[in-house]
C-alpha positions as CSV (number, residue, x, y, z in Angstrom):
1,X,0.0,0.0,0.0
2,X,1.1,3.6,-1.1
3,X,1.2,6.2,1.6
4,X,-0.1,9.6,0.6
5,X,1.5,12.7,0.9
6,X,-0.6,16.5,2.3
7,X,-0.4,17.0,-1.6
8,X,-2.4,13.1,-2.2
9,X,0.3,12.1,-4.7
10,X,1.7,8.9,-4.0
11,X,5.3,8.8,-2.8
12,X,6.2,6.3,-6.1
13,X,4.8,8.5,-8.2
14,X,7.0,11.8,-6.4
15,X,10.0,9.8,-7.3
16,X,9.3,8.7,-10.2
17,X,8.5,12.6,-11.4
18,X,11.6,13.3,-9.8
19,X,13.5,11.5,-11.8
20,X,11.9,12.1,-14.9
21,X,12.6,15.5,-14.5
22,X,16.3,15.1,-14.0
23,X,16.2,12.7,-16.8
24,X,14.8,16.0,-19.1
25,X,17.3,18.2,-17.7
26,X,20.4,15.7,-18.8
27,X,19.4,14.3,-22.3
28,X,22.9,13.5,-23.1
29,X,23.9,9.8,-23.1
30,X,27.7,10.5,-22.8
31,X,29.6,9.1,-20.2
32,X,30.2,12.7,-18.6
33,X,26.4,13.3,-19.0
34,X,25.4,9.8,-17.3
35,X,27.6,10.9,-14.5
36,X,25.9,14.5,-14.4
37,X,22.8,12.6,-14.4
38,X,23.4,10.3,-11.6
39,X,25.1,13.1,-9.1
40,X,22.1,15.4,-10.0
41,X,19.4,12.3,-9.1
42,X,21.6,11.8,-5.5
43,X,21.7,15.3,-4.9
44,X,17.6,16.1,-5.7
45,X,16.2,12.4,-4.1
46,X,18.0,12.7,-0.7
47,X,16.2,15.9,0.3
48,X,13.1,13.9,-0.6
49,X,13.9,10.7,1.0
50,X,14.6,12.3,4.2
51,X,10.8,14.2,3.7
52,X,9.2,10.6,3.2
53,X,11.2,9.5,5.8
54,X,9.8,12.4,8.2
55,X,6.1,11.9,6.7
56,X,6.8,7.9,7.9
57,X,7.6,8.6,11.3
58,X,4.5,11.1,11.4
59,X,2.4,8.3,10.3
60,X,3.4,5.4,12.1
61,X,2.9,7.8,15.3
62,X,-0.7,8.3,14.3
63,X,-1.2,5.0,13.7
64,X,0.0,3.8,16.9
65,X,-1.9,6.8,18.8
66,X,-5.2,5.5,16.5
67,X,-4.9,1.7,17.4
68,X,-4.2,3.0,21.5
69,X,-7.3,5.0,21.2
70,X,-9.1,1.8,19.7
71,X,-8.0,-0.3,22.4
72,X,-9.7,2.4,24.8
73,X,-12.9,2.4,23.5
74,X,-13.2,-1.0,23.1
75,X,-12.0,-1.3,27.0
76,X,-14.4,1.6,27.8
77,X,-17.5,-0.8,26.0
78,X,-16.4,-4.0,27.3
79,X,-16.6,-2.1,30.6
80,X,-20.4,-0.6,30.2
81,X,-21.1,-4.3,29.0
82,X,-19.8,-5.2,32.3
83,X,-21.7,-2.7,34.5
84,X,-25.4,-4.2,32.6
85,X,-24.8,-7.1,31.9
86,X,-27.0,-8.6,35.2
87,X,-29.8,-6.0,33.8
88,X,-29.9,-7.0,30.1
89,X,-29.6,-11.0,31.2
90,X,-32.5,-9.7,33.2
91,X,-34.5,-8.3,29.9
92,X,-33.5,-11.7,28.1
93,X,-36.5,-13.7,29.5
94,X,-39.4,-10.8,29.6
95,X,-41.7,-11.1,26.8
96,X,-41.7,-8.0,24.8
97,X,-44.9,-5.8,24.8
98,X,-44.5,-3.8,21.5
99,X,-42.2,-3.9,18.3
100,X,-41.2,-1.3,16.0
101,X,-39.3,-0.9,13.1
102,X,-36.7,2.2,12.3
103,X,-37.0,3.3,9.3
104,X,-33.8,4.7,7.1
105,X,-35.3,8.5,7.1
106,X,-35.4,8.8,11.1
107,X,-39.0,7.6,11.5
108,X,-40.1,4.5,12.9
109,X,-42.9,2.4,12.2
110,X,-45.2,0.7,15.3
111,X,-45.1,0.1,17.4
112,X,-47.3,-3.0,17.1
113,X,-48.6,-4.9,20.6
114,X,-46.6,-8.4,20.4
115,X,-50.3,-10.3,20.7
116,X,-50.7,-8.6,16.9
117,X,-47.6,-8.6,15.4
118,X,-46.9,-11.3,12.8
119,X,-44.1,-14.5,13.9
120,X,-42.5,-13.3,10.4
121,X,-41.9,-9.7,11.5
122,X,-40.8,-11.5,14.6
123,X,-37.9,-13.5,13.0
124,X,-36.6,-10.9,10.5
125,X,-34.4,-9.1,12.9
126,X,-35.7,-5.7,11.6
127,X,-38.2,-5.2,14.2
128,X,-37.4,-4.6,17.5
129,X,-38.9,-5.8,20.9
130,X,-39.6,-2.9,23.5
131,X,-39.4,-4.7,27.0
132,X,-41.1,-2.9,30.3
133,X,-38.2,-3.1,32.9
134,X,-39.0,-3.2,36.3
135,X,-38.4,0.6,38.2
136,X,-35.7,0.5,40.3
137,X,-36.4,2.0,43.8
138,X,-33.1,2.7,46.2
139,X,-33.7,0.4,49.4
140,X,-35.2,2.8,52.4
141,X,-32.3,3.9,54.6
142,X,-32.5,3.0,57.9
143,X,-34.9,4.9,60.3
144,X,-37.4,6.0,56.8
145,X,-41.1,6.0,57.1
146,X,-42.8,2.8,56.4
147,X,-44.0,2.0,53.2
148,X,-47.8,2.2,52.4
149,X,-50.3,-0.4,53.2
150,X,-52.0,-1.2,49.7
151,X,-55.1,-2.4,52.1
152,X,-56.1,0.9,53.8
153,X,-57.5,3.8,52.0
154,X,-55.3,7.0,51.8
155,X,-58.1,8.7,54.5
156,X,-56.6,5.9,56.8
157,X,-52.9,6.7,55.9
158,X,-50.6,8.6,58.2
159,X,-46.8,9.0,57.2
160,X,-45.3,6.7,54.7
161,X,-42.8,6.4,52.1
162,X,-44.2,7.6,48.8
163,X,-41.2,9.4,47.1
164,X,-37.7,9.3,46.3
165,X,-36.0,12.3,46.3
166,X,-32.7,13.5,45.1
167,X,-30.8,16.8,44.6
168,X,-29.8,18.1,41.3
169,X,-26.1,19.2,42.7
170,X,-25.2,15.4,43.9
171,X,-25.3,17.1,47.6
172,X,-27.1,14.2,49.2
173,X,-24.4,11.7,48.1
174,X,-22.9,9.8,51.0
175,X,-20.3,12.6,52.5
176,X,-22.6,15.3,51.2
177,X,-24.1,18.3,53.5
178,X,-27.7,17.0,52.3
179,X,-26.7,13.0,52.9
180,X,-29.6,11.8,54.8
181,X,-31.9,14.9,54.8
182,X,-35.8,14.1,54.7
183,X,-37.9,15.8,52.6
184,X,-41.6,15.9,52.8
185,X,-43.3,16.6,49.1
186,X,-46.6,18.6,48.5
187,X,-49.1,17.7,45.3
188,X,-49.8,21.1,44.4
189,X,-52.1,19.9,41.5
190,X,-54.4,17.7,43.6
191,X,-54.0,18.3,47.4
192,X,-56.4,21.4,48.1
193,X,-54.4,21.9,51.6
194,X,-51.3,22.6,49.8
195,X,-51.9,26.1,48.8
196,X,-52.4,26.8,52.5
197,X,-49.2,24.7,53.7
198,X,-46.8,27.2,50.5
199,X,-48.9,30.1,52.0
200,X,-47.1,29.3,55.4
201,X,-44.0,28.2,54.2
202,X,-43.8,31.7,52.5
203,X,-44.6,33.5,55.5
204,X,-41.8,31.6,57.3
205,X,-39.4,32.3,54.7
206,X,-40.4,36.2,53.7
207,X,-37.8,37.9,55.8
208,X,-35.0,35.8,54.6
209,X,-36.2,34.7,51.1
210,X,-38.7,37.0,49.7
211,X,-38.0,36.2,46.5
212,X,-38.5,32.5,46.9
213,X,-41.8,33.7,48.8
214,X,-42.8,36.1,45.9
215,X,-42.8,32.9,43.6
216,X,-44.4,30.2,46.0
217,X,-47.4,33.2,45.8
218,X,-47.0,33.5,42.2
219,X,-46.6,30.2,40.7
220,X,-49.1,28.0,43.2
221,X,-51.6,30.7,44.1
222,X,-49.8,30.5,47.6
223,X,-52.3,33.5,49.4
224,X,-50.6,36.4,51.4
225,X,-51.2,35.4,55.1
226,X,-54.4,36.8,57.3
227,X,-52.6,39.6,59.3
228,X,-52.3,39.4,62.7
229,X,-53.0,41.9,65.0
230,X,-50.4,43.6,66.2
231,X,-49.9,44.5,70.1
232,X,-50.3,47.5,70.4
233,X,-47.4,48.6,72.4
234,X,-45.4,51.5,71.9
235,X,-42.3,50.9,69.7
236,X,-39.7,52.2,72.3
237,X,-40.9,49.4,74.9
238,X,-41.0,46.9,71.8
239,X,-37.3,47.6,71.6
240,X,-37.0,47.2,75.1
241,X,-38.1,44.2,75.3
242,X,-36.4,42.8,72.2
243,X,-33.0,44.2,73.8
244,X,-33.8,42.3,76.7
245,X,-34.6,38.9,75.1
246,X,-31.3,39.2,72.8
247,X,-29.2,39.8,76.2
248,X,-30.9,36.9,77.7
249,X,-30.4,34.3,75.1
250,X,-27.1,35.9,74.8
251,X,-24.9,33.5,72.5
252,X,-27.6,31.2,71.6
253,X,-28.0,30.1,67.7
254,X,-31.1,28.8,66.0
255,X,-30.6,25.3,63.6
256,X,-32.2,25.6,60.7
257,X,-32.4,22.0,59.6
258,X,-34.7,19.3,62.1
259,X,-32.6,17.8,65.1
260,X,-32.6,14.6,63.2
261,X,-29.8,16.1,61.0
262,X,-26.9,16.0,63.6
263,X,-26.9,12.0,63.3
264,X,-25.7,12.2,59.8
265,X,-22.7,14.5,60.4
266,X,-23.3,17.1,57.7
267,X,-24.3,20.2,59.6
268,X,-21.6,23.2,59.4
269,X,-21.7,26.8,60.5
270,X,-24.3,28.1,57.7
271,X,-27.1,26.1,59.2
272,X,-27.1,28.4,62.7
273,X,-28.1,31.8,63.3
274,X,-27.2,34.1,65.9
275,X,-30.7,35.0,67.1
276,X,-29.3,38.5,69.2
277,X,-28.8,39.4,65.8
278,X,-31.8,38.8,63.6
279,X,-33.6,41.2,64.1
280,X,-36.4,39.6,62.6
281,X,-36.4,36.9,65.1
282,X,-35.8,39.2,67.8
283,X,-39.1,41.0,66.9
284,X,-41.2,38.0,66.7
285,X,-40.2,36.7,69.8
286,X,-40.8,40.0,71.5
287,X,-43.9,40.2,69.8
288,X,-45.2,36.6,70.9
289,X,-44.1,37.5,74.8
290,X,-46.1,41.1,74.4
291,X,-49.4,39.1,73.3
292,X,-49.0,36.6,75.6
293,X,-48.8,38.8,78.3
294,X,-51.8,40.9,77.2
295,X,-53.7,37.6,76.9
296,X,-52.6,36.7,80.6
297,X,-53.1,39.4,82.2
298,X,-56.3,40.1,84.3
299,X,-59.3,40.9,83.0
300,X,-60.7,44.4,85.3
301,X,-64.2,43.3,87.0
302,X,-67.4,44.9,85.5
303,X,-68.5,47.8,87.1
């Protein structure tokens, strides 16, 4: 086999049209001519031979970096081979439930049930079976709800397992910060109690995440809580008694995940808060104590 030069004329033929042009150059058949000839041919093919010579080494690098490369992603298949093999041994016994055909212009033809399909289309290898495979469903980690009992009616139900959940960024991974977490999921197209549970959920969250509360109202109706009334204390003795409350509690933090959390070991600094300064917190606990009080306190006797 001929290699090919950048310019796709064979190396044979670059020689040969070497020395044909040498030959032109030296028509003479003397003997001084012959030896013109000859030292003219040495002097014009050893730049060339050293050029093929270069071009050979180029190539046989290529090829070797081409056959390595073939060797990896044959490996690399032989490996995702490996890694299904027990789930397409699996599929090898299920009876298929539809066929279809692909077509050479990107459609497809089918699919046709396998009770209606013909045993010919069957056993010409150009349609193909479509197998159900069976979901796969992590195993419940230990301490998890239970899972639901088929025999009871929903209105019968308390907590069970219904979903599994994982996080887009890989964070509840084993050795993740959300390893472990438990989430509790809300049907906002069929539960009618949902709206009210976002509505809450938004209220909770308004001080520190008002845009996420903005779109919980938005996107799922989510309405703007009933407002409370507010004690009616003056301000000054509302920052009293906030000032007070942050000097009692002092250097205590709230934990913004459940308690449960600290038995997986992924808690750090970001899930406390200093409550002596939140303001926000601050206020709401003085505003709790100030009702409380007022709701406490003795009513005078009728006149």
């Amino acid at each position: 086999m001929m290699i090919e030069h950048e310019d796709q004329t064979p190396c044979a033929s670059r020689v040969e049209t070497l020395i044909s042009k040498v030959m032109a150059e030296h028509p003479s058949k003397t003997q001084a001519a012959q030896h013109d000839y000859f030292e003219a041919v040495h002097q014009q093919l050893a730049p060339l031979a050293r050029e093929l010579e270069l071009e050979n080494e180029v190539l046989r690098a290529e090829l070797v970096a081409a056959k390595a490369a073939g060797e990896y992603h044959a490996n690399q298949t032989c490996e995702v081979t490996k890694a299904y093999q027990s789930e397409l041994d699996a599929l090898k016994g299920k009876e298929p439930l539809f066929w279809v055909r692909l077509c050479g212009d990107g459609t497809y033809e089918g699919p046709i049930h396998n009770a209606h399909i013909e045993p010919v289309r069957k056993r010409s290898g150009a349609w193909i079976p479509l197998v159900m495979i069976d979901s796969v469903i992590p195993p419940a980690p230990e301490g998890a709800l239970p899972d639901r009992d088929q025999s009871k009616p929903a209105e019968q139900h308390g907590l069970f397992r219904k979903f599994v959940v994982s996080r887009t960024d890989g964070s509840d991974a084993p050795g993740g910060k959300h390893h472990g977490c438990r989430y509790f999921v809300l049907d906002v197209d069929h539960d009618q109690h949902a709206s009210a549970a976002l509505s809450a959920y938004a209220t909770a969250r308004e001080a520190t995440h008002p845009a996420l509360a903005k779109d919980l109202r938005e996107k799922w109706g989510a309405p703007l809580p009933v407002a409370q009334p507010t004690p009616s204390v003056p301000d000054e003795a509302r920052e009293w008694v906030m000032a007070a409350i942050a000097q009692a509690l002092g250097n205590a933090y709230d934990c913004t995940r459940v308690w449960e959390a600290w038995s997986y070991g992924t808690m750090d600094e970001d899930d406390f808060s200093l409550i002596a300064e939140d303001s926000d917190r601050l206020r709401e606990i003085a505003d709790a104590a100030i009702m409380a009080m007022g709701a406490s306190a003795p009513k005078p006797d009728a006149a």
